[in-house]
Residue frames as a rotation matrix with the C-alpha (Angstrom) as fourth column:
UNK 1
0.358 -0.921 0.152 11.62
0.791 0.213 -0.573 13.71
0.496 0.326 0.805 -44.90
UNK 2
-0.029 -0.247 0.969 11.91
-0.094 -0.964 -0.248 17.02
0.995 -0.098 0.005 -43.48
UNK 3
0.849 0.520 -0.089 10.13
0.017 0.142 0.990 15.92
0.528 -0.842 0.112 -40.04
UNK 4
0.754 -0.570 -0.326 13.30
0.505 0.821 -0.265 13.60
0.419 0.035 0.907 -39.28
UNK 5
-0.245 -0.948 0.205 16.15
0.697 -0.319 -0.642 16.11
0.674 -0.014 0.739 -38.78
UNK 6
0.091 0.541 0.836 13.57
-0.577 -0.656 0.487 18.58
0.812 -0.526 0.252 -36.72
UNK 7
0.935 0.349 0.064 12.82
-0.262 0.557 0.788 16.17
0.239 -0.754 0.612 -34.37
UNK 8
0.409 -0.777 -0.478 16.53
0.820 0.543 -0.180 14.66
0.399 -0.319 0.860 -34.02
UNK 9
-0.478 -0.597 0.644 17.95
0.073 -0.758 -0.649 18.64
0.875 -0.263 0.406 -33.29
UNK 10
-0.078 0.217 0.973 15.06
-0.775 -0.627 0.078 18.94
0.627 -0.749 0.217 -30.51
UNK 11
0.930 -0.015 -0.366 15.78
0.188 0.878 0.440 15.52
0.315 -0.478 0.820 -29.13
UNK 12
-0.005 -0.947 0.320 19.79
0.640 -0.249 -0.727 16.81
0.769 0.201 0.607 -29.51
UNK 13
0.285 0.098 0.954 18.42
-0.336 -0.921 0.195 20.01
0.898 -0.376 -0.229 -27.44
UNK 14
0.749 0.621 0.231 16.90
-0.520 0.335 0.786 17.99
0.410 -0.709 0.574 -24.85
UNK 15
-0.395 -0.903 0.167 20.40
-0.918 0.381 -0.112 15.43
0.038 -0.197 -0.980 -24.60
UNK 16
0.372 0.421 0.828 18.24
-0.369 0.885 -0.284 12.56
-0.852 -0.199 0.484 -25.74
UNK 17
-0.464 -0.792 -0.396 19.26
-0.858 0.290 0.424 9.94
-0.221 0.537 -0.814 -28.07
UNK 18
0.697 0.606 0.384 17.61
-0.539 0.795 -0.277 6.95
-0.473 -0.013 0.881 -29.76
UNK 19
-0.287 -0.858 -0.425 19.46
-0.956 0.286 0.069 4.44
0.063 0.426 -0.903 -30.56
UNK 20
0.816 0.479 -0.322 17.65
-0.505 0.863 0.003 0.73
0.280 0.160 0.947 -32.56
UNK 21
-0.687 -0.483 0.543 19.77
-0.270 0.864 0.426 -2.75
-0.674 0.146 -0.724 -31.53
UNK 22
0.390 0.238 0.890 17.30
0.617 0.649 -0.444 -3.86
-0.683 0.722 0.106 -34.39
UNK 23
0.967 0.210 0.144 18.38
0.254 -0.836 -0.486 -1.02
0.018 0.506 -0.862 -36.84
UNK 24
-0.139 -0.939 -0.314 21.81
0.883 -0.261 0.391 -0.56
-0.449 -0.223 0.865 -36.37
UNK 25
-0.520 -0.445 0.729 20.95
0.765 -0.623 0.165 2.49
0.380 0.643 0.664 -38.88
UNK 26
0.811 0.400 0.427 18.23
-0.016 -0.714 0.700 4.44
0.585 -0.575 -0.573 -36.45
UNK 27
0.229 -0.469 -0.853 20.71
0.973 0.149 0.179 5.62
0.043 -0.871 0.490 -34.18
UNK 28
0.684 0.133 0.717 20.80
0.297 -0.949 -0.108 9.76
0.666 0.287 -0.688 -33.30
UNK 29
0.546 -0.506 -0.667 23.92
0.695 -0.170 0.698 9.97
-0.467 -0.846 0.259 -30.77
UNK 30
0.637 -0.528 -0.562 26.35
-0.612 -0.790 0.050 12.56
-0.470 0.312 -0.826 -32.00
UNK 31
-0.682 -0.730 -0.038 28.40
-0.402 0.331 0.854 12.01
-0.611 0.598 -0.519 -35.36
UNK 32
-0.932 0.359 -0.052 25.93
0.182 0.586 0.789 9.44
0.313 0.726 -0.612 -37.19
UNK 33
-0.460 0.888 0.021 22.39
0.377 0.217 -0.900 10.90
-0.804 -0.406 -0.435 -36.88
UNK 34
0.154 0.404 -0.902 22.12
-0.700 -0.600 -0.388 13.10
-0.698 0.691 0.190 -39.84
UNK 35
-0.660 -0.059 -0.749 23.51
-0.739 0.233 0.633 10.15
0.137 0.971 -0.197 -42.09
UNK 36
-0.937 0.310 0.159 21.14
0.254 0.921 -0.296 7.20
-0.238 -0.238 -0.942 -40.52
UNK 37
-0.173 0.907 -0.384 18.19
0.152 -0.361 -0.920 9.45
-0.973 -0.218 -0.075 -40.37
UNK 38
-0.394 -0.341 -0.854 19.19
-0.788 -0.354 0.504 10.72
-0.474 0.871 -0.129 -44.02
UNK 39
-0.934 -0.057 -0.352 18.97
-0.188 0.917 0.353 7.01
0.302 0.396 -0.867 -45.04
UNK 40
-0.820 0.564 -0.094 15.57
0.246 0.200 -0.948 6.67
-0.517 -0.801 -0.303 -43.29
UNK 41
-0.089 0.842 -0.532 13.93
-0.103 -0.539 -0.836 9.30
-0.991 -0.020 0.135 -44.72
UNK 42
-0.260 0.314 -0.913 14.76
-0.943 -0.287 0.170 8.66
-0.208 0.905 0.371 -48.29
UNK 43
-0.968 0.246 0.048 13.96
0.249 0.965 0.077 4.81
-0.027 0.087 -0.996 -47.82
UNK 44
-0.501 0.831 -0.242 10.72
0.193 -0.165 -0.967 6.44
-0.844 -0.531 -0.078 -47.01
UNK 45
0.184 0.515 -0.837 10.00
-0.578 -0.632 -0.516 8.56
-0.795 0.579 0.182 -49.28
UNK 46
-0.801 -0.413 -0.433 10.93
-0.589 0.414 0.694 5.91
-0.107 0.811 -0.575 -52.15
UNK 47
-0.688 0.715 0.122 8.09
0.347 0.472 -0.811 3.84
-0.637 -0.516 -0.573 -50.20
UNK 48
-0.056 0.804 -0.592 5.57
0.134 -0.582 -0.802 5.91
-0.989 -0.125 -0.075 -50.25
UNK 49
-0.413 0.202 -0.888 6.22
-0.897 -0.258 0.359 6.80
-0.156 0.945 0.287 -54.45
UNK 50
-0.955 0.120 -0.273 6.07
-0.072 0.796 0.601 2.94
0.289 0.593 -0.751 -55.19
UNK 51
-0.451 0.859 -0.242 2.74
0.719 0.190 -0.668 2.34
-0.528 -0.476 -0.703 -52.84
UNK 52
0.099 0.715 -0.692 1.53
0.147 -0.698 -0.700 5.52
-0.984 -0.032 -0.174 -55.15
UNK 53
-0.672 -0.609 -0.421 2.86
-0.664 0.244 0.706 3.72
-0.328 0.754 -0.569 -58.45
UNK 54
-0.901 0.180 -0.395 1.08
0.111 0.975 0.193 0.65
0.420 0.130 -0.898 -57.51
UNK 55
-0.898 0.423 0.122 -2.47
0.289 0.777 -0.560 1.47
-0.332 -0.467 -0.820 -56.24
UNK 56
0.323 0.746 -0.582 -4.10
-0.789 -0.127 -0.601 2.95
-0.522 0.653 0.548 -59.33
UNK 57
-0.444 -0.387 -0.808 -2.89
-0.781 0.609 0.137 -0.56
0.439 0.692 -0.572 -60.70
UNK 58
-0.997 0.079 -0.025 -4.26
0.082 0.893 -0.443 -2.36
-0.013 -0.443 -0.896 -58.28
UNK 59
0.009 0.964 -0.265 -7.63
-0.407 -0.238 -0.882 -0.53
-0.913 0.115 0.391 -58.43
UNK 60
0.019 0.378 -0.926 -7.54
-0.996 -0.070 -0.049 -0.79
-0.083 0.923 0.375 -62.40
UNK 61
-0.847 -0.268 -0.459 -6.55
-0.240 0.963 -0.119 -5.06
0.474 0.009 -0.881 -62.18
UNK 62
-0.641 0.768 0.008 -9.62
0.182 0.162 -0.970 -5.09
-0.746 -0.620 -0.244 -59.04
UNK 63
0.114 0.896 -0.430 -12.12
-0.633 -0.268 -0.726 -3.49
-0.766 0.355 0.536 -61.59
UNK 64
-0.312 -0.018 -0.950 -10.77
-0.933 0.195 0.302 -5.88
0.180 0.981 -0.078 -64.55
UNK 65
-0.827 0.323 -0.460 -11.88
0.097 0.888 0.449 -8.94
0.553 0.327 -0.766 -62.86
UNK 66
-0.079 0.995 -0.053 -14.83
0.359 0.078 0.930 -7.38
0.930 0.054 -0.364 -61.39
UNK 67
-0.157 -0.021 -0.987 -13.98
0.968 0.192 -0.158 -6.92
0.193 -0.981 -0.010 -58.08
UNK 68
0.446 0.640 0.626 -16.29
0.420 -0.767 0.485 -3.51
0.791 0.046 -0.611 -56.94
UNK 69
-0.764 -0.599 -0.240 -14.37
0.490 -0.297 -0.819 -1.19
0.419 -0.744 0.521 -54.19
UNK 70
-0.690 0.260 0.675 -15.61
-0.360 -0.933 -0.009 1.07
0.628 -0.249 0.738 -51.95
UNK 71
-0.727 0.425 0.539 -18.47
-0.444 0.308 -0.841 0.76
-0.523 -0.851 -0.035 -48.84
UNK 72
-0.688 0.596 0.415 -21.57
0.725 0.587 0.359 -1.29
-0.030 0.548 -0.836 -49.75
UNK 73
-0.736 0.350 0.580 -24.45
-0.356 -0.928 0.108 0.70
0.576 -0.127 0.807 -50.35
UNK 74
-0.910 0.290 0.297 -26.88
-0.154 0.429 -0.890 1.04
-0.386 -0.856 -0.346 -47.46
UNK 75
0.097 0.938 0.333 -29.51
-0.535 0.332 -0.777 0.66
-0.839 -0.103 0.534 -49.48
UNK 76
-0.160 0.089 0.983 -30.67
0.649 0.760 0.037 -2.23
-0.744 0.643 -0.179 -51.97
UNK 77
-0.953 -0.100 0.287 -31.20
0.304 -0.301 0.904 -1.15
-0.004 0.948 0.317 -56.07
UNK 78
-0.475 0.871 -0.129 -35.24
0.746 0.476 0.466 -2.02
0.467 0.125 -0.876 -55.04
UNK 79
-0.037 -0.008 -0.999 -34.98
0.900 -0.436 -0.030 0.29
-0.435 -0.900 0.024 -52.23
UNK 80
-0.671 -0.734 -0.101 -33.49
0.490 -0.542 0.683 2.74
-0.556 0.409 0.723 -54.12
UNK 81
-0.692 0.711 0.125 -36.32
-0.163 -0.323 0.932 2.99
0.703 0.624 0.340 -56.74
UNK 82
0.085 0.661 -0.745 -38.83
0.994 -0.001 0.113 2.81
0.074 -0.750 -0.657 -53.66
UNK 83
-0.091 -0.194 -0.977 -37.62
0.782 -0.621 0.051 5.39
-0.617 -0.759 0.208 -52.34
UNK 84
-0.962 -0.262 -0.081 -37.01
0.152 -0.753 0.640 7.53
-0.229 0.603 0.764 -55.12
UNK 85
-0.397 0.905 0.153 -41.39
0.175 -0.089 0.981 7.06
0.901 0.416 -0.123 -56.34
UNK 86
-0.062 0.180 -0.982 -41.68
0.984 -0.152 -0.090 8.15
-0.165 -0.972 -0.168 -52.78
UNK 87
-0.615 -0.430 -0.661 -39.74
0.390 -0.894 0.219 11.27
-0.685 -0.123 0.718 -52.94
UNK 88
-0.949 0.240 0.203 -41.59
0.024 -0.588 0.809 12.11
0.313 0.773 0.552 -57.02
UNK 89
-0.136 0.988 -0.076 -45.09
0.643 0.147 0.751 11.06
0.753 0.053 -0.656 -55.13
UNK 90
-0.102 -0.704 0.702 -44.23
0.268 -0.699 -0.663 13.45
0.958 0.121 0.260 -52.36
UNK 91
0.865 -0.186 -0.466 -43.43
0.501 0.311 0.808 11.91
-0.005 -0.932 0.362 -49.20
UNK 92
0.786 -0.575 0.230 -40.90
-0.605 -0.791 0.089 14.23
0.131 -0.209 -0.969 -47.23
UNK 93
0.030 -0.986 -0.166 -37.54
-0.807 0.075 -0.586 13.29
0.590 0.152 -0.793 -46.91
UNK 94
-0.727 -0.270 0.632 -37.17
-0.681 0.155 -0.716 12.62
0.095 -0.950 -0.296 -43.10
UNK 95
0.509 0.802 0.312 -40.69
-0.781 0.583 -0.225 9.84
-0.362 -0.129 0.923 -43.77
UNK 96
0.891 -0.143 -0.430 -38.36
-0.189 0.745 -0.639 7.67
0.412 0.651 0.637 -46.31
UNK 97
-0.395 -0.850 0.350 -34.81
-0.810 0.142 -0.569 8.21
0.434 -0.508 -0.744 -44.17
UNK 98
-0.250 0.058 0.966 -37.20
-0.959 0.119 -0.256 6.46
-0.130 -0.991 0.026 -41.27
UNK 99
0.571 0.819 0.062 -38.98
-0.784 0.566 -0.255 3.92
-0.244 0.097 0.965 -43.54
UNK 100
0.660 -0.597 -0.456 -35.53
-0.187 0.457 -0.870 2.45
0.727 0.659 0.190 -45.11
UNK 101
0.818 -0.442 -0.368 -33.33
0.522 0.304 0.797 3.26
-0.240 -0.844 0.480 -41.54
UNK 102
-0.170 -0.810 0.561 -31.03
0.913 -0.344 -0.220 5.45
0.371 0.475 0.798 -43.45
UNK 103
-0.721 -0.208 -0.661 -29.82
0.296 -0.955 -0.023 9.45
-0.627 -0.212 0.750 -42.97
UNK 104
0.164 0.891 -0.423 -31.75
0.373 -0.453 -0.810 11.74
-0.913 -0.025 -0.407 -44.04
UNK 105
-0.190 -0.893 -0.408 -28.42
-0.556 -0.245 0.794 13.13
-0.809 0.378 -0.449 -45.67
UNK 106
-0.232 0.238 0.943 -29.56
0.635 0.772 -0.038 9.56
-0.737 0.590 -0.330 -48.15
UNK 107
-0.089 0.739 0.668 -32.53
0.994 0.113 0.008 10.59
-0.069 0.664 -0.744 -49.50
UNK 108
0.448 -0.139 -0.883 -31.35
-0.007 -0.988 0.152 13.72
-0.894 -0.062 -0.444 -49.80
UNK 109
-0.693 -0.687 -0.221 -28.66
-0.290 -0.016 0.957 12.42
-0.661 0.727 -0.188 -52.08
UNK 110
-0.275 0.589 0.760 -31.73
0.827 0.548 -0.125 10.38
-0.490 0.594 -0.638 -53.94
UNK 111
0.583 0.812 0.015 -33.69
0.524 -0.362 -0.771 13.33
-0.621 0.457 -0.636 -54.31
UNK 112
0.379 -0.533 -0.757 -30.92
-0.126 -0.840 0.528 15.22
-0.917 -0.105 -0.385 -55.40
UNK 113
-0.751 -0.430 0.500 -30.49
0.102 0.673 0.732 12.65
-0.652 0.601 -0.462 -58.25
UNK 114
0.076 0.992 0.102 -33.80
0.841 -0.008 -0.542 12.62
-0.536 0.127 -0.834 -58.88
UNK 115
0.589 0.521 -0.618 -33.60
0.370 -0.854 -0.367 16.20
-0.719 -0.012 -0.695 -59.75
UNK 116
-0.292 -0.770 -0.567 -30.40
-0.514 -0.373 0.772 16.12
-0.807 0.517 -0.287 -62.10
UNK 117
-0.668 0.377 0.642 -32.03
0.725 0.524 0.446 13.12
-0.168 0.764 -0.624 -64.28
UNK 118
0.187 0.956 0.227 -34.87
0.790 -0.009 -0.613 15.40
-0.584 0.294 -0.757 -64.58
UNK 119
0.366 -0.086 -0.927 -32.73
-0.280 -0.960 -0.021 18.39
-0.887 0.267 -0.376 -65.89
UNK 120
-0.623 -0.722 0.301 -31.31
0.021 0.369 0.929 16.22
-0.782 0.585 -0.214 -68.61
């Protein structure tokens, strides 16, 4: 919201001018840029609240019928516990990254599990 009027004064500086034939309301010539732009920016910002109204609802609806966000994981549950009686039988990190194709960074996070379950 703030951007908007910056940018129209150093376009203003410059003697440029934008002016939409779709939009009749984008238009920055002298006289009607502060109220078009004005109108712009709070259409915007109104956006942007609803779209941040509506997409911890849509997450909470996705998880009520099951529906799991986020990246798959790169490795299988099976894997997982492989990897992990690797790490407690003590094979180094950078042997199970190579055996699974994964980061080291992984089985880093595994072991790192590995090591909070064990403080509990």
């Amino acid at each position: 919201m703030t951007d908007l009027p910056v940018i129209t004064r150093k376009m203003q500086r410059v003697r440029a001018n934008l002016r939409s034939l779709a939009e009749p309301v984008v238009d920055t010539t002298p006289g009607s840029a502060e109220f078009g732009l004005a109108m712009l920016s709070i259409a915007a910002k109104l956006k942007r609240r609803r779209i941040a109204e509506r997409t911890p609802r849509g997450w909470a609806d996705a998880a009520a019928h099951g529906v799991k966000c986020g990246r798959k994981p790169n490795l299988t549950a099976r894997q997982q516990r492989e990897a992990r009686k690797r790490l407690i039988e003590g094979e180094m990190r950078r042997g199970s990254a190579g055996g699974y194709a994964v980061s080291q960074a992984m089985i880093s996070r595994l072991a790192l599990r590995i090591a909070r379950y064990r403080e509990q």
